[in-house]
N, C-alpha and C positions, 0 to 999 in steps of 0.2 A: 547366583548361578555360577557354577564352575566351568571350567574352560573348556572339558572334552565334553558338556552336557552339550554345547556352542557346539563342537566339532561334532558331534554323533545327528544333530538334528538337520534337519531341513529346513528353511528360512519359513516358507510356509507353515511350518507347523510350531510359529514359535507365536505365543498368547501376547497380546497387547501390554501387558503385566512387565513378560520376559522382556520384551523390546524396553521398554520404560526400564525396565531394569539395570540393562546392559549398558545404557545411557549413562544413568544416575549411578552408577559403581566406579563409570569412567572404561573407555571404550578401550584407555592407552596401554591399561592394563593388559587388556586381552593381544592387544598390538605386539607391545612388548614380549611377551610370551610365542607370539608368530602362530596364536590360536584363533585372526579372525585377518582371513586375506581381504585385498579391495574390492573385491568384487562384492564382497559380503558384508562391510562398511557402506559402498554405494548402497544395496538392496536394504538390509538395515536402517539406515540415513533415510528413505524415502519412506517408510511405515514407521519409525520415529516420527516425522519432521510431520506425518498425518495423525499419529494419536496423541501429540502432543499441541493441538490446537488451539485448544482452551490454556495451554501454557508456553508461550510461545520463547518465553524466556529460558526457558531448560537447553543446556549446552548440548548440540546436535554432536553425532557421533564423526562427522564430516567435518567441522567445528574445531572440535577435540584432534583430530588427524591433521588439519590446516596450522591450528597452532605448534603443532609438533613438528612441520616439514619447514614452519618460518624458522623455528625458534634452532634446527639443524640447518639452514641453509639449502634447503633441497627444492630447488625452485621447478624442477621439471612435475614432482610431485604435490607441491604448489597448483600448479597451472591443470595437472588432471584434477583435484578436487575442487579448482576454480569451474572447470567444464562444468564436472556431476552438480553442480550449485545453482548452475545456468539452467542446465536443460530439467532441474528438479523445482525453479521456484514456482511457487501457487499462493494464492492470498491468504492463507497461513503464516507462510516465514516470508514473504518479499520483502519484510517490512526489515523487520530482524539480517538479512542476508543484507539489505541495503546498509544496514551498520557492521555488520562484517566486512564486505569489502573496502569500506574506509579506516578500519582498523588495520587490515594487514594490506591497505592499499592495492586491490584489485578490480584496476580500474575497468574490465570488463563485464566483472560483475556487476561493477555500481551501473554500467550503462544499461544491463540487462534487468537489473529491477528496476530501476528508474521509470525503464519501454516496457516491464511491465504490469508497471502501477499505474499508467498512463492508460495503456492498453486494457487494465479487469477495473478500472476505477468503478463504474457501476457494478460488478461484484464485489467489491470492496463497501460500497454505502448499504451492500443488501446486508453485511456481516461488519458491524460497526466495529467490532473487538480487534479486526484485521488492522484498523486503523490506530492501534494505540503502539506506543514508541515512536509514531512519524512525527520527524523536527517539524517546526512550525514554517522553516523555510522549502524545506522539502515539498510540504502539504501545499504551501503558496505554490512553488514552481508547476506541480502537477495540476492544480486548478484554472493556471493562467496558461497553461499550453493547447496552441490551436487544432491542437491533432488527440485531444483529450476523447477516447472512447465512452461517446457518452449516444443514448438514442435522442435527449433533446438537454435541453439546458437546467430544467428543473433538477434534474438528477444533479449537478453541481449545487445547487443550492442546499439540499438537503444532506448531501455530502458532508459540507461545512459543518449543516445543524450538528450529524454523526459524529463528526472531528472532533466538534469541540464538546458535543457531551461525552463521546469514548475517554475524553483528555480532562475532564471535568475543571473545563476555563470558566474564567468567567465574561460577561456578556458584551464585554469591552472587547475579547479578543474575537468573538463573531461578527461584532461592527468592524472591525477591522479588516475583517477578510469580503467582506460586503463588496468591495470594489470588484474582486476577482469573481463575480457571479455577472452572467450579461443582462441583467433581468429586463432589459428593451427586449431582447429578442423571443422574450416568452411569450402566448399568448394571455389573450383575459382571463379566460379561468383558471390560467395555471399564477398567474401576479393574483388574483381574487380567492386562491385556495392557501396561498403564504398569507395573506393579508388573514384572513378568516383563522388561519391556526392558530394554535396554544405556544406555539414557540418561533421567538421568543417572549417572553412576556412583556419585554416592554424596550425596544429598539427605535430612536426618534433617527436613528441611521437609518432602517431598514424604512421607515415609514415615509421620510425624505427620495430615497430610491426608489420605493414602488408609485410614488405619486411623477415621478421622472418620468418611470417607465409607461405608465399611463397616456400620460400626454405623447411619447414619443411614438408609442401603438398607435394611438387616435388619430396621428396626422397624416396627411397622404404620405404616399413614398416619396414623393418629387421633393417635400420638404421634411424628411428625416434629417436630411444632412444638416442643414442648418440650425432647426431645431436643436438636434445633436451639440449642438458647440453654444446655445443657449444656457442649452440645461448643463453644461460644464461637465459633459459626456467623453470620454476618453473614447480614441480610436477603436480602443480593446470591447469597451464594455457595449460596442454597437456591432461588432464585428462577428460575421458567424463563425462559428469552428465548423472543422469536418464533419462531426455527427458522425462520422463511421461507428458503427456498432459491431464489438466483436462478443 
């Protein structure tokens, strides 16, 4: 695409193709020439960063402008394409923008995808793909946090299952994150519908834990507590989160 095609058109009227295009040619180009203002980077950057979902790895046009204002020294224009980042992430790039801002150290950023991976976690398990590039300590932090947007606790669980097949681990790293799920706090048909499933195929973790969890449902409430410190139950994995659902 040539640069006055860019200059003659209307952002709207530019095909999914054109935007992918603009991306993939390199956006610095058109910068450099003074044939695509911020406004039109911002507006671009958002219909990129949505038809490039299925590839989340393609360098964003905002990205591309980020590197350019580090690598000049230009920190006030820095800090506006920190903004447009913030008020643009969605469970497409949160994931991706979370390793951005540790790249060029924008610790703003990282706090606002961090709140909002925290925040869409249950839309994140409904679109497993959203989860692939998340470090493994990243994915710990957001699962063990008490303010984790979740409607009940199953949805962590299956989370994990997500994680680690989006990450295709092996079965070693889902007993591993086992601790980080409350499964006391579930009820019986939601511990008897993990028990019952296909995955994972063969976990003496996961099987140790829901037979916990069992006995810890079954007992009054007056004796959970105690119980609790029987079954070598951590504070965390009897404790309720907020359950806020956003």
């Amino acid at each position: 695409m040539e640069e006055v095609e860019l200059e003659q058109k209307e952002l709207e009227s530019l095909t999914d193709d054109e935007i992918v295009a603009i991306v993939e040619h390199g956006v610095l180009a058109f910068l450099y020439k003074g044939a695509v203002t911020w406004p039109i980077i911002q507006a671009i950057d958002t219909r990129a960063s949505m038809a490039h979902t299925a590839n989340p790895d393609r360098l964003l046009p905002s990205t591309a402008l980020l590197g350019l204002a580090a690598s000049l020294g230009l920190e006030e224009l820095c800090q506006a394409v920190q903004h447009h980042k913030i008020q643009s992430l969605h469970i497409a790039n949160a994931v991706s923008e979370l390793s951005v801002s540790r790249f060029y150290d924008l610790c703003d950023l990282e706090k606002a995808s961090k709140a909002f991976l925290v925040n869409h976690f249950a839309s994140m398990v409904a679109s497993p793909p959203s989860f692939s590039g998340l470090k493994r300590a990243d994915f710990i932090e957001i699962v063990s946090d008490d303010n984790l947007s979740v409607a009940e606790e199953r949805t962590v669980f299956w989370g994990i299952v997500a994680w680690v097949e989006s990450n295709n681990l092996p079965i070693v790293e889902f007993d591993a994150l086992m601790p980080h799920v409350r499964l006391p706090l579930l009820p019986f048909e939601d511990l008897e519908e993990i028990e019952t499933s296909q995955w994972p195929p063969d976990s003496a973790v996961l099987r140790n834990k829901l037979n916990a969890a069992y006995r810890y449902r079954a007992a009054p409430p007056e004796k959970r507590e105690a119980l609790a410190v029987d079954l070598e139950l951590s504070q965390t994995q009897h404790r309720a989160r907020s359950y806020s659902f956003i």
